[in-house]
PQR file of N, CA, C, O and H, with PARSE charges and radii, in Angstrom:
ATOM      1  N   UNK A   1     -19.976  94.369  93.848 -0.4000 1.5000
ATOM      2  CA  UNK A   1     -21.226  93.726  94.205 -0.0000 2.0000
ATOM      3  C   UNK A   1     -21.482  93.937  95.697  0.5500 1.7000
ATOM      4  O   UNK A   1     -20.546  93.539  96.392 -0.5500 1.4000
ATOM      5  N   UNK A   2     -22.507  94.459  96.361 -0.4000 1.5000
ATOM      6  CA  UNK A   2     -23.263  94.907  97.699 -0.0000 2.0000
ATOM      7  C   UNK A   2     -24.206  93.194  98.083  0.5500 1.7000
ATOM      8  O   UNK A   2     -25.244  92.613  97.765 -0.5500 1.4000
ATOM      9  H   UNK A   2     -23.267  94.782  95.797  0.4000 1.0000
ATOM     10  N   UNK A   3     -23.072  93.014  98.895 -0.4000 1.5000
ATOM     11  CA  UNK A   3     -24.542  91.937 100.114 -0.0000 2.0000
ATOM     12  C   UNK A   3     -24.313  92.656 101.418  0.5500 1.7000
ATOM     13  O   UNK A   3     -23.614  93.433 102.070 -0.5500 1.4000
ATOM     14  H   UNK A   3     -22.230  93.486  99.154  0.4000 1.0000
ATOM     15  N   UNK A   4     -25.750  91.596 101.338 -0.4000 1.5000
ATOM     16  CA  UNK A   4     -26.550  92.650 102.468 -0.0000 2.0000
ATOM     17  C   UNK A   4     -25.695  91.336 103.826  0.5500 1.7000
ATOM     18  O   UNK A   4     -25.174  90.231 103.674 -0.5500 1.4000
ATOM     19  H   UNK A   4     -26.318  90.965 100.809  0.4000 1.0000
ATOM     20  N   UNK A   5     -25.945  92.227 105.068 -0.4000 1.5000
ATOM     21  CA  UNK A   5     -24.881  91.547 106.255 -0.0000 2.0000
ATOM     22  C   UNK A   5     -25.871  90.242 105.981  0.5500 1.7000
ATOM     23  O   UNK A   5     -25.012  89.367 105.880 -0.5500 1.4000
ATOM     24  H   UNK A   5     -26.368  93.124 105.192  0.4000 1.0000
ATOM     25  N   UNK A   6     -27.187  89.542 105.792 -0.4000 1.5000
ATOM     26  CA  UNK A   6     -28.039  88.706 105.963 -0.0000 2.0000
ATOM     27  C   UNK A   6     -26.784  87.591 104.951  0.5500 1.7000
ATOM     28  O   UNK A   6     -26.004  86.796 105.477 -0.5500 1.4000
ATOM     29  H   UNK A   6     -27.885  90.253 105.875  0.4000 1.0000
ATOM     30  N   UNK A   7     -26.885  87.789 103.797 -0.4000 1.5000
ATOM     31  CA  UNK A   7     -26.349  87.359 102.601 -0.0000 2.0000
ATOM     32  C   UNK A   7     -24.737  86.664 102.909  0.5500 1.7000
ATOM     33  O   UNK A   7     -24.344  85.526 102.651 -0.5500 1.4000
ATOM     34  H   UNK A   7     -27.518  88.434 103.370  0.4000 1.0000
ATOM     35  N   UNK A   8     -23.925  87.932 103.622 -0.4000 1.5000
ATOM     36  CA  UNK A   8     -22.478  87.595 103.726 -0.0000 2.0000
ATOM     37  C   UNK A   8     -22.418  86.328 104.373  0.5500 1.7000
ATOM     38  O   UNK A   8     -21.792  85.375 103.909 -0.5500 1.4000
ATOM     39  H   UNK A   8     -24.245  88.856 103.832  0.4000 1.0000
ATOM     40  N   UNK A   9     -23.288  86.295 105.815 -0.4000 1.5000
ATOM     41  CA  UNK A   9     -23.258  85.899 106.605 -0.0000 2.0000
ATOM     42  C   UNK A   9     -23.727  84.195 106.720  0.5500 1.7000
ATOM     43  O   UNK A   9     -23.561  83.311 107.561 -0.5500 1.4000
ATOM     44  H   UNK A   9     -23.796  87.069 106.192  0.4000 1.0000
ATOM     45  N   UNK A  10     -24.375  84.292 105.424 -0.4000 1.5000
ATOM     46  CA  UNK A  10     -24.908  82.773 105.158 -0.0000 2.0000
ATOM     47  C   UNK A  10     -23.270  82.353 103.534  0.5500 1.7000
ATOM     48  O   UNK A  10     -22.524  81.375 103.484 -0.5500 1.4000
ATOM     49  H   UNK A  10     -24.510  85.010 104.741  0.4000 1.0000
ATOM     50  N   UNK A  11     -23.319  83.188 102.859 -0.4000 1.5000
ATOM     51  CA  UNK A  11     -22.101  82.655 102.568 -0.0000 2.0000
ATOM     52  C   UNK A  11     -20.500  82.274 103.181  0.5500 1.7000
ATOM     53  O   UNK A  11     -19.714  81.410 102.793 -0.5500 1.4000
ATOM     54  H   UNK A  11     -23.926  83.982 102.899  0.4000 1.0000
ATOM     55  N   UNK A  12     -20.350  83.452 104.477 -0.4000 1.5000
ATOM     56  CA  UNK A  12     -19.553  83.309 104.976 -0.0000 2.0000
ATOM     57  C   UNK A  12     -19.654  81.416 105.776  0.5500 1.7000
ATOM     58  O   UNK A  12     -18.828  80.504 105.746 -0.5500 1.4000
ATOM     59  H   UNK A  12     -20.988  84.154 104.792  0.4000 1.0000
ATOM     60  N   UNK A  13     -20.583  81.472 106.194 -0.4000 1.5000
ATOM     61  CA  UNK A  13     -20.838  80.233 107.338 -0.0000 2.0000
ATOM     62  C   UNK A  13     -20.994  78.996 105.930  0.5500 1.7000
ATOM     63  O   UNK A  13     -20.346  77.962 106.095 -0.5500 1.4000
ATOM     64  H   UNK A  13     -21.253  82.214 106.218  0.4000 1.0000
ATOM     65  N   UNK A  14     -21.827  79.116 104.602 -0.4000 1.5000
ATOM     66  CA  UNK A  14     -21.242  78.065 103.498 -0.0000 2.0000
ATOM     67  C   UNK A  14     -19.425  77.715 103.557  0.5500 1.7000
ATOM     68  O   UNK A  14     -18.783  76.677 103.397 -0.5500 1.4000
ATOM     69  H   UNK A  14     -22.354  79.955 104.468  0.4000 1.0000
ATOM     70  N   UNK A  15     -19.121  78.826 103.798 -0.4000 1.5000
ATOM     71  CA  UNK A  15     -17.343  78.730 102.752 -0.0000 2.0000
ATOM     72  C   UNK A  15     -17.306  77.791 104.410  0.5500 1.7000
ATOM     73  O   UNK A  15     -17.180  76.578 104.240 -0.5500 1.4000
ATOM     74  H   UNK A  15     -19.643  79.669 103.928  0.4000 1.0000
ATOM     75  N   UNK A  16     -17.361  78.052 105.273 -0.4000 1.5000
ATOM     76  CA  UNK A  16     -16.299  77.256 106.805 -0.0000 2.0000
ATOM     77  C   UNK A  16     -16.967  76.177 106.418  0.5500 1.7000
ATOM     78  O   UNK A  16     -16.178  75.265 106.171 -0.5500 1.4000
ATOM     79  H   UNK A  16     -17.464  79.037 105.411  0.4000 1.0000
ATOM     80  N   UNK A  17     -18.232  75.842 106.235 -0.4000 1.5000
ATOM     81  CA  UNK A  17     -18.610  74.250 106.172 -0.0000 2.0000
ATOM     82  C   UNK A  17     -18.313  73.660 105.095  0.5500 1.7000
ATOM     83  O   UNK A  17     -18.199  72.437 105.160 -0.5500 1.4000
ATOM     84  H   UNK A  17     -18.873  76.583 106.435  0.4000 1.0000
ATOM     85  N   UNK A  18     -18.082  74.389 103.683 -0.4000 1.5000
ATOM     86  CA  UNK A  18     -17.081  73.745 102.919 -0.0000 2.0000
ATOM     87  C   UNK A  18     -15.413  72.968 102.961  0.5500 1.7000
ATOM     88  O   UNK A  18     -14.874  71.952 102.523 -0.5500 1.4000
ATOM     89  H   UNK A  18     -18.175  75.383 103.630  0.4000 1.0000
ATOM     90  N   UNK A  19     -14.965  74.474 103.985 -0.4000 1.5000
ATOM     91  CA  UNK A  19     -13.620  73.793 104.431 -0.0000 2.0000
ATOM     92  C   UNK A  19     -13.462  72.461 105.540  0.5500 1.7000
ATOM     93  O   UNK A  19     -12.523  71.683 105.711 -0.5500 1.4000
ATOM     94  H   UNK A  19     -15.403  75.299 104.341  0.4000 1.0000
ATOM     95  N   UNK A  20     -14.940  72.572 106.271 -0.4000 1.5000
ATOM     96  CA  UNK A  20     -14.469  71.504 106.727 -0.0000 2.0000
ATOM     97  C   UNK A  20     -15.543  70.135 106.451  0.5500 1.7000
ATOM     98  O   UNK A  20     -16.006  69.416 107.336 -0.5500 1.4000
ATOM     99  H   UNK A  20     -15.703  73.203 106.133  0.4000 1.0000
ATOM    100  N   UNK A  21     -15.719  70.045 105.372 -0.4000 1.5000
ATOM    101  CA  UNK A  21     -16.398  68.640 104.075 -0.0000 2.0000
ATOM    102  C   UNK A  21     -14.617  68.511 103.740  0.5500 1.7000
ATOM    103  O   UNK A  21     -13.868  67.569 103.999 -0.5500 1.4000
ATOM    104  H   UNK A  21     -15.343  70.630 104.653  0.4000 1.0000
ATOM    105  N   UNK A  22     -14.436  69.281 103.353 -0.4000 1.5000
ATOM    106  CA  UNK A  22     -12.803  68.998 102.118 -0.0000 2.0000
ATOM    107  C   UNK A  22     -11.855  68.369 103.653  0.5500 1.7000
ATOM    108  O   UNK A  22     -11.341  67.251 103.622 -0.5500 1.4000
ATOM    109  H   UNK A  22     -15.045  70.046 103.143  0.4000 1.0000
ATOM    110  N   UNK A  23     -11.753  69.247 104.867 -0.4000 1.5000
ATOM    111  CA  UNK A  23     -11.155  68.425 105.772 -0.0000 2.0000
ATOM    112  C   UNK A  23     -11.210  67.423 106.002  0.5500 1.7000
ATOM    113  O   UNK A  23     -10.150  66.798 105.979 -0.5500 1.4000
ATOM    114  H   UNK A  23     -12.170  70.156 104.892  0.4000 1.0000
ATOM    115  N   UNK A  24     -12.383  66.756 106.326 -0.4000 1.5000
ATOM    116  CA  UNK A  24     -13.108  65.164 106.547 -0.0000 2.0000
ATOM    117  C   UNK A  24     -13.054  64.368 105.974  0.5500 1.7000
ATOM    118  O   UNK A  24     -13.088  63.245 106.478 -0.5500 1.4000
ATOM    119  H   UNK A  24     -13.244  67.264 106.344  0.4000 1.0000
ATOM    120  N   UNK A  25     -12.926  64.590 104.427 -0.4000 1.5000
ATOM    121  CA  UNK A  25     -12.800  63.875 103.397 -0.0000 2.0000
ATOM    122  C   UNK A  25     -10.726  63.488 102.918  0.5500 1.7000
ATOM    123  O   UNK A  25     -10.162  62.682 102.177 -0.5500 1.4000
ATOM    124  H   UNK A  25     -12.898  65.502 104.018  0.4000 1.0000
ATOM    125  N   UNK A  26     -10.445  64.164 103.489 -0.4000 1.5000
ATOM    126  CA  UNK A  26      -9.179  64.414 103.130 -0.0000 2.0000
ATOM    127  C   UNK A  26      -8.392  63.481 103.943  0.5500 1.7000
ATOM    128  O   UNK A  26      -8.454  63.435 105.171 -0.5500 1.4000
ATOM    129  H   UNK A  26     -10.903  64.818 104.091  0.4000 1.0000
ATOM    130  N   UNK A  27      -7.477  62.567 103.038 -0.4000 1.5000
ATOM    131  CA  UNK A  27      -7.419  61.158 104.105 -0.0000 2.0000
ATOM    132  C   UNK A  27      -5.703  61.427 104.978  0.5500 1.7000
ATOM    133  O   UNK A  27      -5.141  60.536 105.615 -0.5500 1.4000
ATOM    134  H   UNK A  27      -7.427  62.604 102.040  0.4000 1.0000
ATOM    135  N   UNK A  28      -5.295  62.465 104.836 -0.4000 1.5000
ATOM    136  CA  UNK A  28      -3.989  63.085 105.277 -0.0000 2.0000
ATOM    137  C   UNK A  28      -3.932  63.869 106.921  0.5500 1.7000
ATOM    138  O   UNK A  28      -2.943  64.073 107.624 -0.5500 1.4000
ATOM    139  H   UNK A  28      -5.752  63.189 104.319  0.4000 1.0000
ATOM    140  N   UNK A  29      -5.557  64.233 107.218 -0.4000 1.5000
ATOM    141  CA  UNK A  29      -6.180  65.053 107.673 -0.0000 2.0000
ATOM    142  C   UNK A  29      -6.445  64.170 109.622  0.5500 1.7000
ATOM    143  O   UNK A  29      -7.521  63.623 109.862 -0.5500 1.4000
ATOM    144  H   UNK A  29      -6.361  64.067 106.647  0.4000 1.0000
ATOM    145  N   UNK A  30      -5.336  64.212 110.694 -0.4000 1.5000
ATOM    146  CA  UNK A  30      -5.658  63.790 111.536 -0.0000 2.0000
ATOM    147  C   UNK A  30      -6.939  63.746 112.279  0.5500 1.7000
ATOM    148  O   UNK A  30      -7.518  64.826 112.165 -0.5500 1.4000
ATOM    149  H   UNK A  30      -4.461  64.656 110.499  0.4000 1.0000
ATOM    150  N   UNK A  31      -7.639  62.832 113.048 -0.4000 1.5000
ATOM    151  CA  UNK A  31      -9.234  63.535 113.609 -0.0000 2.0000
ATOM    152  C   UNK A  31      -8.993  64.499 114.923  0.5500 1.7000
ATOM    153  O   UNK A  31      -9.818  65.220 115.484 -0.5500 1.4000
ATOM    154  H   UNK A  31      -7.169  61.954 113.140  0.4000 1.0000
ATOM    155  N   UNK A  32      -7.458  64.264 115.272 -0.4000 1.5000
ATOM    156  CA  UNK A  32      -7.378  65.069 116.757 -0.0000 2.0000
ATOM    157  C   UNK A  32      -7.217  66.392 116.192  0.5500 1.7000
ATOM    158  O   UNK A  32      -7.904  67.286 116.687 -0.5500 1.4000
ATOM    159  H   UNK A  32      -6.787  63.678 114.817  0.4000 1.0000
ATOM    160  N   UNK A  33      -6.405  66.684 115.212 -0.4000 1.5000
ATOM    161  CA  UNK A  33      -6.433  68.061 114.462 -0.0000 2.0000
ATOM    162  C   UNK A  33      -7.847  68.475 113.801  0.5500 1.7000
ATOM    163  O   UNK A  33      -8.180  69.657 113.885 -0.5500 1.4000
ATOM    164  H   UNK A  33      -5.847  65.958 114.810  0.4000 1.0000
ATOM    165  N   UNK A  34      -8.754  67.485 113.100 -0.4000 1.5000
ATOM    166  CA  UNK A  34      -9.807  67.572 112.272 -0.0000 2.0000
ATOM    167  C   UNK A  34     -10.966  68.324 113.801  0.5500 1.7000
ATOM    168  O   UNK A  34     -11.813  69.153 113.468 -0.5500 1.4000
ATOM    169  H   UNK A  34      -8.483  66.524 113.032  0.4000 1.0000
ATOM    170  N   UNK A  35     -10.888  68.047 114.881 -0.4000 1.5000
ATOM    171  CA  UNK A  35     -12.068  68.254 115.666 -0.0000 2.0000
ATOM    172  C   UNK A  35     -11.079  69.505 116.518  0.5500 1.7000
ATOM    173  O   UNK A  35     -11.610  69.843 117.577 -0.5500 1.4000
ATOM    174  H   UNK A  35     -10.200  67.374 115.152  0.4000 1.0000
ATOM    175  N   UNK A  36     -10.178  69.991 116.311 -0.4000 1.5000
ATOM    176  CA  UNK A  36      -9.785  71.447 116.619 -0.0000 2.0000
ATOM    177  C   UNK A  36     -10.061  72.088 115.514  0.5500 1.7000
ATOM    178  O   UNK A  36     -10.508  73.211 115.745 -0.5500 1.4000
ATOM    179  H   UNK A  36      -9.747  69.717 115.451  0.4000 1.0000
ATOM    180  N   UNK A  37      -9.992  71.880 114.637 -0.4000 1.5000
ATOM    181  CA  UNK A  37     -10.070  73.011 113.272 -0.0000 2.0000
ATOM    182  C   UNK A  37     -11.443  73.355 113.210  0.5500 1.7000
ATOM    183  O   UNK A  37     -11.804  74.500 112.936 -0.5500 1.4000
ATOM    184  H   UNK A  37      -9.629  70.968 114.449  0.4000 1.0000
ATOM    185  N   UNK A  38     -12.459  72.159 113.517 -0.4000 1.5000
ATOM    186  CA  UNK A  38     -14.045  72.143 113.841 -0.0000 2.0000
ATOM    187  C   UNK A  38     -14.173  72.909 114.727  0.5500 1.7000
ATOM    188  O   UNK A  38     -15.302  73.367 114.553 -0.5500 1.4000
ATOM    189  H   UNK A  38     -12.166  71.229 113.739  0.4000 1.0000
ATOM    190  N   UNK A  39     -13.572  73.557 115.950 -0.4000 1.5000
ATOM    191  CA  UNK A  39     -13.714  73.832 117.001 -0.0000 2.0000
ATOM    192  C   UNK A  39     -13.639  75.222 116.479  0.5500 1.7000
ATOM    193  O   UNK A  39     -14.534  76.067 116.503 -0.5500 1.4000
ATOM    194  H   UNK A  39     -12.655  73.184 116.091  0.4000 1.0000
ATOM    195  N   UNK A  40     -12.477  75.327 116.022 -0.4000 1.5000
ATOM    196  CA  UNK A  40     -12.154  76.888 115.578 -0.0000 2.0000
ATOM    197  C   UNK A  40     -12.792  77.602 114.636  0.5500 1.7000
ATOM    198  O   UNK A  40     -12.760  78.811 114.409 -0.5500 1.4000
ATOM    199  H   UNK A  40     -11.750  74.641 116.003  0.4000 1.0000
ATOM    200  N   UNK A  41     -13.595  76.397 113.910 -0.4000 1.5000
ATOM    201  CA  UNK A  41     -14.298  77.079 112.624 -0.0000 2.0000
ATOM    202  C   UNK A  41     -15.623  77.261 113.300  0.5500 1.7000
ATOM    203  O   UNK A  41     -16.244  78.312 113.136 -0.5500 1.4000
ATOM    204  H   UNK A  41     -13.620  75.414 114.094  0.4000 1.0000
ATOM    205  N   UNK A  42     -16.113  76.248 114.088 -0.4000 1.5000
ATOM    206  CA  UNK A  42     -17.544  77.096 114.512 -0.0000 2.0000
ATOM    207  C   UNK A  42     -17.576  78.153 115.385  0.5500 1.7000
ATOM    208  O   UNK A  42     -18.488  78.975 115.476 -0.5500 1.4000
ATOM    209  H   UNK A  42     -15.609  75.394 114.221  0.4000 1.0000
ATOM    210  N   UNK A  43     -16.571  78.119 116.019 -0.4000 1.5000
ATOM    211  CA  UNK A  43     -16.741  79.669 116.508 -0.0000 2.0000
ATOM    212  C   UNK A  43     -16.301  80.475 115.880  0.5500 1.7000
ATOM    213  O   UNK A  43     -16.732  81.598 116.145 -0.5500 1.4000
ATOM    214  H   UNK A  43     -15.830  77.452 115.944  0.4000 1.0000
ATOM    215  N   UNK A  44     -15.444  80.399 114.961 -0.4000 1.5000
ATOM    216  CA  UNK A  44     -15.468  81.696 113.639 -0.0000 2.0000
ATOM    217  C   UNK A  44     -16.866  81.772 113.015  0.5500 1.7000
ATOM    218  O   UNK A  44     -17.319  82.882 112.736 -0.5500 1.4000
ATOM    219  H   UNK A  44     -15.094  79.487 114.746  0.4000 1.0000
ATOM    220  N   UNK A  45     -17.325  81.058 112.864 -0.4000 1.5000
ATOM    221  CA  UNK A  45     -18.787  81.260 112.422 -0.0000 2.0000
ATOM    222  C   UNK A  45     -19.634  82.035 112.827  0.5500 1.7000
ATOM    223  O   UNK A  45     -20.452  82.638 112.132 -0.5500 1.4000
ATOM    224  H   UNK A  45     -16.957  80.156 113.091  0.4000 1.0000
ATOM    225  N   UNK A  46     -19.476  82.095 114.267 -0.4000 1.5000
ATOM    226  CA  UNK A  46     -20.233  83.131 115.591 -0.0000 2.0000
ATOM    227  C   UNK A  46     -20.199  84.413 114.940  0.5500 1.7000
ATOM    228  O   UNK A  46     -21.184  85.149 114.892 -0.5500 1.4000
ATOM    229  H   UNK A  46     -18.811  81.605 114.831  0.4000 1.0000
ATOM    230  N   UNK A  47     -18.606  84.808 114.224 -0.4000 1.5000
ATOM    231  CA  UNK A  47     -18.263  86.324 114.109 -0.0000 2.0000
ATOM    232  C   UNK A  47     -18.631  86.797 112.686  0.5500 1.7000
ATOM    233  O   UNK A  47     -17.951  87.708 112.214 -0.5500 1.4000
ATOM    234  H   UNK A  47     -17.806  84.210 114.263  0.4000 1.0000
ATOM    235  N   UNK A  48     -19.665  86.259 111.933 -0.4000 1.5000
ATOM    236  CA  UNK A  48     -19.832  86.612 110.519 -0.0000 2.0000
ATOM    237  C   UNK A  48     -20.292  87.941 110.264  0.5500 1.7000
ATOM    238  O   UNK A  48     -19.837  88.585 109.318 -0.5500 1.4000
ATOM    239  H   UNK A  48     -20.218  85.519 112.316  0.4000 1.0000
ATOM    240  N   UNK A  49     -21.290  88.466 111.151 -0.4000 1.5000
ATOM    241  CA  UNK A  49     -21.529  89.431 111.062 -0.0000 2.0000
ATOM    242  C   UNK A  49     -20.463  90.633 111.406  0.5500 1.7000
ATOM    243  O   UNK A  49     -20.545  91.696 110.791 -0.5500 1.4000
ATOM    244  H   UNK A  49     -21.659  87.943 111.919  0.4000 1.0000
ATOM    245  N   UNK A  50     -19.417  90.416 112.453 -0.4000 1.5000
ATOM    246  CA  UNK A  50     -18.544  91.042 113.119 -0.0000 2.0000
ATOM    247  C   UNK A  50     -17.859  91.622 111.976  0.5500 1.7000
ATOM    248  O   UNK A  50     -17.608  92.810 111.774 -0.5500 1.4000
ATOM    249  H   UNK A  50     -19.350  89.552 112.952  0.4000 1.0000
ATOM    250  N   UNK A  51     -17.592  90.592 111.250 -0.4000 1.5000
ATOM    251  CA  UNK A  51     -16.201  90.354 110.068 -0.0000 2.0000
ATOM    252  C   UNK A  51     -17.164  91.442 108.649  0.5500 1.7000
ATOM    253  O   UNK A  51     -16.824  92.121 107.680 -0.5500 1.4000
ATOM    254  H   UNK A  51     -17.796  89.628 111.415  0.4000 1.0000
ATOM    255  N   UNK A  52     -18.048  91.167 109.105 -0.4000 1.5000
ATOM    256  CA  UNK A  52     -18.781  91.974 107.866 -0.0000 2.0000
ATOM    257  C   UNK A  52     -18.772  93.366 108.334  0.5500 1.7000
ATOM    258  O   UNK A  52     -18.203  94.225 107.661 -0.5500 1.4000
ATOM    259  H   UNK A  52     -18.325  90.615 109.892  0.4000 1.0000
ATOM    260  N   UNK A  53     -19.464  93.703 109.633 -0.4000 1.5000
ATOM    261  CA  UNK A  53     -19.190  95.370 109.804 -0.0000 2.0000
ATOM    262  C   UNK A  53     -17.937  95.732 109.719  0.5500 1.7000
ATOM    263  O   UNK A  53     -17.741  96.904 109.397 -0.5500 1.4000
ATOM    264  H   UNK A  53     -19.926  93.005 110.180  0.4000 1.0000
ATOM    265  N   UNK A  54     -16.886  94.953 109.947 -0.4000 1.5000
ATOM    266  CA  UNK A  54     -15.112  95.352 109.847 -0.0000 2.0000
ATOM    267  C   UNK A  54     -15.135  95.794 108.263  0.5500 1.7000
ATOM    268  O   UNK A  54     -14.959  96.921 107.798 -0.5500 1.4000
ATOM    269  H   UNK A  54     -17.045  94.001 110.209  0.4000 1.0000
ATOM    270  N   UNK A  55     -15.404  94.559 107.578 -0.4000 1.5000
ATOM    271  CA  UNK A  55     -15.267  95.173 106.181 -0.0000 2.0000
ATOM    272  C   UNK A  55     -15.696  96.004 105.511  0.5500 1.7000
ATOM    273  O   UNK A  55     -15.066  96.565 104.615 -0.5500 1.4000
ATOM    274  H   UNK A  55     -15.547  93.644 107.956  0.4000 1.0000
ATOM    275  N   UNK A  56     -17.251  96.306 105.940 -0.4000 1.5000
ATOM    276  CA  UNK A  56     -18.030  97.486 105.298 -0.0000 2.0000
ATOM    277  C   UNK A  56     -17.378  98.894 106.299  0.5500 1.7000
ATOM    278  O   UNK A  56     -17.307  99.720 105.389 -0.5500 1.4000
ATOM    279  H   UNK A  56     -17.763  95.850 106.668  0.4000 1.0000
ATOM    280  N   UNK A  57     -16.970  99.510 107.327 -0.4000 1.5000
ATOM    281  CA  UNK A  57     -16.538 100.283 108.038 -0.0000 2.0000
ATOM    282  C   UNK A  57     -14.583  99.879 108.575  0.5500 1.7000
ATOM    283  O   UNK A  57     -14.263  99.498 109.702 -0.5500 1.4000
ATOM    284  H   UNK A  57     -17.028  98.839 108.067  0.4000 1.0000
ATOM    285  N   UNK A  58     -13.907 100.040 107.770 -0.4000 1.5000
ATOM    286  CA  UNK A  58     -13.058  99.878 108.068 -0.0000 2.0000
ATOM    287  C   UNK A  58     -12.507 101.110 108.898  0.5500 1.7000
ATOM    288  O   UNK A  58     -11.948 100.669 109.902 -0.5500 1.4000
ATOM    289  H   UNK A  58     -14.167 100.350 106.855  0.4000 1.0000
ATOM    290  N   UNK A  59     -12.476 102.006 108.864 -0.4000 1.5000
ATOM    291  CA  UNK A  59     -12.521 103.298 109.520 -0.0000 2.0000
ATOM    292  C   UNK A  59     -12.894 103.030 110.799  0.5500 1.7000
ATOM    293  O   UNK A  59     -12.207 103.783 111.490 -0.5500 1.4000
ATOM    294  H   UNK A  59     -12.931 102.364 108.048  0.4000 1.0000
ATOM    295  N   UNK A  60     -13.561 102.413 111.466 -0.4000 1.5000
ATOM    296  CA  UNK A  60     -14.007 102.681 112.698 -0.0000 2.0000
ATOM    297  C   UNK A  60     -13.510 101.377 113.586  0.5500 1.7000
ATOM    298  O   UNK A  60     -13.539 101.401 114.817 -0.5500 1.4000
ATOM    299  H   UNK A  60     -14.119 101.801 110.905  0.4000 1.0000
ATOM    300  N   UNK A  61     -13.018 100.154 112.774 -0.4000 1.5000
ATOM    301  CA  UNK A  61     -12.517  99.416 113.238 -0.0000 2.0000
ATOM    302  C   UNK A  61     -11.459  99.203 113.916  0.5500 1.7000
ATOM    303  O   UNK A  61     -11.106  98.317 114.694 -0.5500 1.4000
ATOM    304  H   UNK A  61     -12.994 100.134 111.775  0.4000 1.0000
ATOM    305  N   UNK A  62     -10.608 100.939 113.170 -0.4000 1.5000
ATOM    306  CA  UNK A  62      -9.344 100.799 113.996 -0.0000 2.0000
ATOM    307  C   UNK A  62      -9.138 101.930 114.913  0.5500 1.7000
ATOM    308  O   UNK A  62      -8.151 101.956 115.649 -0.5500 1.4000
ATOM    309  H   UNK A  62     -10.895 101.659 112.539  0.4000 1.0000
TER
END
């Protein structure tokens, strides 16, 4: 199945805000750890598109 970078990029950024609903909710889940993992996931978010040209061109990535 072909998505387009528009497509990945809004599922990619769904799946991190899923992981962190299931974090928040999760009563095991410290808030000093819960607001680093937040930290790390929105700026993984920044790179959706990045992560998508890596995958469609793997060849040139390395």
């Amino acid at each position: 199945m072909e998505l387009s970078k528009e497509d990945f990029n809004y599922k990619f950024q769904d799946t991190l805000e899923n992981i962190l609903i299931a974090m928040a909710e999760h009563p095991e889940v410290k808030p000093e750890k819960f607001y680093s993992m937040a930290c790390i996931l929105e700026n993984l978010a920044f790179f959706g598109p990045v992560v998508y040209d890596v995958i469609q061109n793997p060849k040139k990535a390395s």
